[in-house]
Structure formats: C-alpha cells, structure tokens
N, C-alpha and C positions, 0 to 999 in steps of 0.2 A: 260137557261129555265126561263121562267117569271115568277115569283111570284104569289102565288094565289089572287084573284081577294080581297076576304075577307083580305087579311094581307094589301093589298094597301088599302083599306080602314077604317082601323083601325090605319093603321101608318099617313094615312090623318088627320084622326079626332083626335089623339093624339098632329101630329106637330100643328093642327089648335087650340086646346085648349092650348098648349103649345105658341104659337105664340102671343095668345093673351095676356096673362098674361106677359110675356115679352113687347108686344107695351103698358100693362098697365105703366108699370115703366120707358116706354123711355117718354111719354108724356101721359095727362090725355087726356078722350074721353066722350063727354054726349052720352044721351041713343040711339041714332041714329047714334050712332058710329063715330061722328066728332071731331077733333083733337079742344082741348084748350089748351091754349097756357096757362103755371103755373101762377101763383102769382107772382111780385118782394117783396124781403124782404126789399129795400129802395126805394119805388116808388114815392113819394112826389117829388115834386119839390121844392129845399131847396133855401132861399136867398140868394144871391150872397156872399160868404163870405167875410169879413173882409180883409181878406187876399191874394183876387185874384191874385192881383196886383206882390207878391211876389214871385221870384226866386227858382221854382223847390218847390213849397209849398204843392202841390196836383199830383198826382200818377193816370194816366187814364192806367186804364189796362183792356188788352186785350186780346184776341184769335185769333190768325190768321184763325181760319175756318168759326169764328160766325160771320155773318151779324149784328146782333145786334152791337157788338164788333165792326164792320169795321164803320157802320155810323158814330156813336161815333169816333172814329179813323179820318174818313173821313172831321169831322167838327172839329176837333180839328188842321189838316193837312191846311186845304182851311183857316183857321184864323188865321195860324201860332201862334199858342200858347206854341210853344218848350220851351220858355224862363221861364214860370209859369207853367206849365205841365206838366211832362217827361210822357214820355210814357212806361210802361211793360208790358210785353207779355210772358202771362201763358200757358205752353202746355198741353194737354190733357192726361189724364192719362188711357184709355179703361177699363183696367183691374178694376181699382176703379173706374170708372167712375165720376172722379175727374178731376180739374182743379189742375195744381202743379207749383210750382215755378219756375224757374231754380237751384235756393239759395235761401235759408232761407228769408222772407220778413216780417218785424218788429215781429221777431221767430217764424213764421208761415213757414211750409212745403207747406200747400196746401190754394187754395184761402176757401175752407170750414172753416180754419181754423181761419183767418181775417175774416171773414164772424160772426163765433160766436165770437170773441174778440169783434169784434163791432155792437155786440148785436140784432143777428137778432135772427129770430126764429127759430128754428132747424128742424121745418116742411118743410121748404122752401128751394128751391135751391141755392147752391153758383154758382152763373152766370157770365159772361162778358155782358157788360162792365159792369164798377166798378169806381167811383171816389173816391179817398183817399186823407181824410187831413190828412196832416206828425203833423200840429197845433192839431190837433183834436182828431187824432192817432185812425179815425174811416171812413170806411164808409160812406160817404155822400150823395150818389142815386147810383142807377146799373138800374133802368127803363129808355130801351136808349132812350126812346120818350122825358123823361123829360131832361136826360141827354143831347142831344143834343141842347136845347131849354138854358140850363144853360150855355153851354159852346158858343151860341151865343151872350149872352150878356155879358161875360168875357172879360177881357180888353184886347186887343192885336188887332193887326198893319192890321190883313184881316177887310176884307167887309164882312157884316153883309149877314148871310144865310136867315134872319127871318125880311124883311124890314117890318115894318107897314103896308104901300102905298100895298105889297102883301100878306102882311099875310091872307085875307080872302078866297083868290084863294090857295093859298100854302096850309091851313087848309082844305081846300076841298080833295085836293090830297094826302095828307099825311092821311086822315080817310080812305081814300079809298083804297089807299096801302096797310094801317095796315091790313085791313081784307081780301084783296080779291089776294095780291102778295105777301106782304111779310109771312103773316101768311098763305095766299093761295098754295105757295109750300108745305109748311110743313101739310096742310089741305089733299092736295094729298096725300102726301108720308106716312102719320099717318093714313089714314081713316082705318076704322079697316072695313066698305061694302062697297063692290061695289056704294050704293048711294051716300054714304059721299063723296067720290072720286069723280062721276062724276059732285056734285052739286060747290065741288070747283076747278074741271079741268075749268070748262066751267064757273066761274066768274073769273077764273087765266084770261082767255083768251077773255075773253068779258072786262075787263081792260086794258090788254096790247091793242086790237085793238083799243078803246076809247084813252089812250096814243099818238098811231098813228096816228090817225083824228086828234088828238090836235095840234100835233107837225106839219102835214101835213099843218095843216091850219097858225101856226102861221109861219114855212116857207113862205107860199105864200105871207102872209101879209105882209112878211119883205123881199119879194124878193129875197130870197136865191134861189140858184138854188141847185139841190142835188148834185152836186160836192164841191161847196163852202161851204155848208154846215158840210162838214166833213173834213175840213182843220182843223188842229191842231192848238195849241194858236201859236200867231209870240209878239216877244218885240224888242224892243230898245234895242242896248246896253246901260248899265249902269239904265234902267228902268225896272219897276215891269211888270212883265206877265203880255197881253193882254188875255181878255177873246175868246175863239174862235170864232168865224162867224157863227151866224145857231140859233137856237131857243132852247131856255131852257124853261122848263114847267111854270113858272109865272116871266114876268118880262125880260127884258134884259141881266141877270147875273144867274147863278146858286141859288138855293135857298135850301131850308132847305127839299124841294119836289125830287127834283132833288138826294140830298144826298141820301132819306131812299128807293131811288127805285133803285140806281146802286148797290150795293151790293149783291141786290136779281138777278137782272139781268143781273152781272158778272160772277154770279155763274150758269145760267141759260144751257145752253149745256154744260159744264164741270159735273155738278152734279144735277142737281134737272129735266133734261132730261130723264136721262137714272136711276137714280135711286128711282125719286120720281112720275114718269112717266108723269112729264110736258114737252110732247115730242110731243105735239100734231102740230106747227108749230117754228120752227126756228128763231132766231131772224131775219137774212137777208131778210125775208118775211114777216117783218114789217121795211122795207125799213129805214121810218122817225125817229125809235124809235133805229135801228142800227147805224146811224150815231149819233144820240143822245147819244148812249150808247159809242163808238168810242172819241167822242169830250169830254165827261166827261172822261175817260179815260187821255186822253193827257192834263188834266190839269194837271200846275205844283202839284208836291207830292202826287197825286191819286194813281199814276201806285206803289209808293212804300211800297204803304199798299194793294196791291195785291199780293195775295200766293198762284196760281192754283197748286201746286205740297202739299202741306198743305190742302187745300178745298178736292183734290180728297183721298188723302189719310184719314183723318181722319172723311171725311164721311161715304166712303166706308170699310175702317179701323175696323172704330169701331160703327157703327149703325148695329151690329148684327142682328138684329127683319128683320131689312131691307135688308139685304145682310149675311146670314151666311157663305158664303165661306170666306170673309175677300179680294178679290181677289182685287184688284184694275186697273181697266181697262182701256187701253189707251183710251185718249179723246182727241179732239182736243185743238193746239197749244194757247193760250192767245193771242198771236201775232195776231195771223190768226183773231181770232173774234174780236179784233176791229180795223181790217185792215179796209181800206174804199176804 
C-alpha cells in the first residue's frame, strides 16, 4: 500500500530542509545557491626557502581523492623533486570528517591537528595539499594555486611547468580552469537550485569544448594526425623520457595549464559523471581533449599518483549530502579511459 500523499510530502520538505543544512557544512553557498569554494589558512605565496635545496627538508602531503592534492602531487612528480620533498598521504576520516595520519606526524594524529600547531585559524579547514618545513616545524602554503607555482621554481633536475616565454597564455587557462572546471564540478555537484546547477553544467562544458577547438587547432598546426597524437612518450635507452607527439595547451611541453586541468578530468566519468551530474557528454566526444587527456596520462610518474579505487570510494563513501546510501557503484575501467 502506498503511503498517503501528505506523509510524502512532509518527509520531502523535512529531507529537503534537512539536506540543506548538511550541503551547508559540506561547502559554503551565496544567496543563489552557488557553491564557494572555503578560504585557505596558508594562502600566500611564501619565498623560496633557504633551505630548498636540502634532502627531504619539506613534507608535500597529500590525499589520494583531492584534485587539489593530486596537481600539487602532479608538479612535484613531472620536476622530480623526490630528493628535497618526500611525499605523505593522509587518508580520510568520514566519520570525523578529518584528514588522519597513518602514524603519528610531528605528534600530531590528524592533519587538523599540524594545522593548529602551525598556527592557522581554527575557523578554517585542514586541507590538502599542505607543504611542511621539518626547519620550520610549520606549514608553509596549502593554496595548491600558489603551491604549485612554488614548487616550479624549486630546485630540481625537471623542466620548468611555468616558462616565461608562456606564462601569459598558461595564466589564461589556469583562471579559466579555476572557475569554470575545476571549481565547476564541485559548482554542479554543491548547487543547492536547479539554477546554480545549470549555470555551471553549461560553463563546465562551454570550457571543455573551447579546450577542444584549442587542442584541435594546435594539432593541425603541428601536423599531428589523431593517431599520432595519442602515442605515448618513447626514449632512448640510458636517456630521459621523450615528451609525447601531439599538442599540450601552451607551448611544446606540458605546462603548469596542462597539470591543474587533468586531475579534474581524470576524475571526470569515474566520479563527477554520475555523482556531481557532469554527465552531460563523455570525454571520447571531445576527440582532441581525450587524447590530450590519454598522453598526460602516460607521462613518466603521472599514472602513479592515480587512485580510481580511492576517488570512487571516498567520494561516493563519504559525501553523504550527495549519496546517503554510501553505496559505491561500478564505473568504468582507468585503463579503458585513457586507452586511445
């Protein structure tokens, strides 16, 4: 027997008020119901330390599910910075809705907890990424815009993400990311109306096709044909990895554009598809921006700061507001999406 019509619509209006108050606390929303993106507690871009130079001197930590976390990751990997950087990777904690250690880290349990040792505000989130002087014994930036911009000019043996000669075209693309792809999933997936939703479904996707004219044109310019374009990197024995054949967003080589957009569009039909409802076309039906996506892939140490069994799980896991069953749903293979 079906419920009376009145009880459905009282348990509506209660999960609905109930729903909201809950996406209050997953992220903030202005008065038209659009997703903002918090505050960082170490947002400045700090001087190059003293001490760059030194062996395992600073601590880049991480989350395997945050985008924010993986660029940072990303441009730390593409510069090979291992030797003055270690890397740590905090897991998520649903329940508290914490980041945690594995063990204890300069006697901190959870990253909340280095967070206020090194003097943030206690209004504000403890985020990834995070860079830690061991000299300093504090937090140094967690804003991965600047973060990533700092670990460019870091000393170490990779090619520079952030050339001069393209920083002005690179800057273009990376303001446009920030608002309309990378913050544009999470604009979807947070919108608390209908309008909020459609106004950044449809700049998510008026981006990515702009993307694909980009890359479409500068193929043609360079003669790639779209098989050779999605050839993986090839080297020499005994030399350093050859960048792959095909066109990167400013310039001949990857760039600092390049890094802040695969992350969000790694994750892209694994999770922010089907749960944030940027499902409106496929990557494969943006041909030039799939091989694009495919060839950053297969550079050297990208693939191994990839965790689709981490992304699906701890989004779907634990964004309650967004999924309260907890269930976590088979998606397609990693493999598969940046096959070419």
């Amino acid at each position: 027997m079906a419920p009376p019509a009145a009880l459905v619509r009282t348990a509506r209006q209660l999960w609905h008020a109930q729903w909201l108050a809950l996406m209050g606390g997953l992220g903030p929303a202005d008065a038209a119901g659009r997703y903002r993106r918090p505050a960082s507690a170490f947002a400045a871009l700090p001087p190059l330390p003293a001490d760059a130079a030194a062996p395992d001197g600073h601590v880049l930590i991480v989350g395997r599910s945050c985008p924010w976390a993986h660029r940072a990751w990303l441009a730390h990997s593409l510069r090979q910075l291992h030797a003055t950087i270690s890397v740590m990777v905090v897991d998520p904690d649903p329940a508290a809705g914490r980041w945690r250690f594995a063990s204890p880290f300069e006697g901190c349990d959870t990253l909340a907890e280095l967070y206020r040792a090194s003097g943030a505000d206690s209004t504000l989130p403890a985020t990834v990424p995070a860079l830690y002087s061991r000299r300093q014994r504090r937090i140094v930036v967690n804003e991965s815009a600047r973060l990533i911009e700092l670990l460019d000019g870091w000393p170490g043996p990779g090619p520079s993400l952030w050339p001069e000669a393209e920083r002005p075209a690179i800057e273009t693309w990376r303001e446009r990311f920030q608002h309309a792809v990378n913050d544009g999933v999470y604009r979807c997936g947070f919108a608390r109306i209908q309008a909020a939703y459609d106004e950044a479904e449809a700049e998510l996707f008026a981006a990515l096709e702009a993307v694909e004219r980009h890359l479409q044109e500068r193929e043609g310019a360079m003669g790639v044909s779209s098989s050779a374009a999605g050839e993986p990197p090839r080297s020499d024995a005994g030399s350093s990895p050859v960048v792959a054949s095909g066109a990167w967003l400013c310039g001949s080589a990857p760039s600092l554009a390049d890094v802040v957009l695969f992350p969000t569009l790694i994750r892209l039909e694994l999770v922010y598809a089907p749960l944030f409802g940027c499902s409106r076309l496929p990557l494969r039906q943006l041909p030039a921006l799939h091989r694009w996506r495919a060839r950053f892939h297969d550079l050297p140490g990208v693939a191994t700061t990839c965790y689709p069994e981490a992304w699906r799980r701890d989004y779907f896991g634990a964004l309650f507001p967004l999924h309260p069953s907890g269930i976590i749903p088979a998606g397609p293979a990693l493999a598969d999406l940046v096959a070419t």
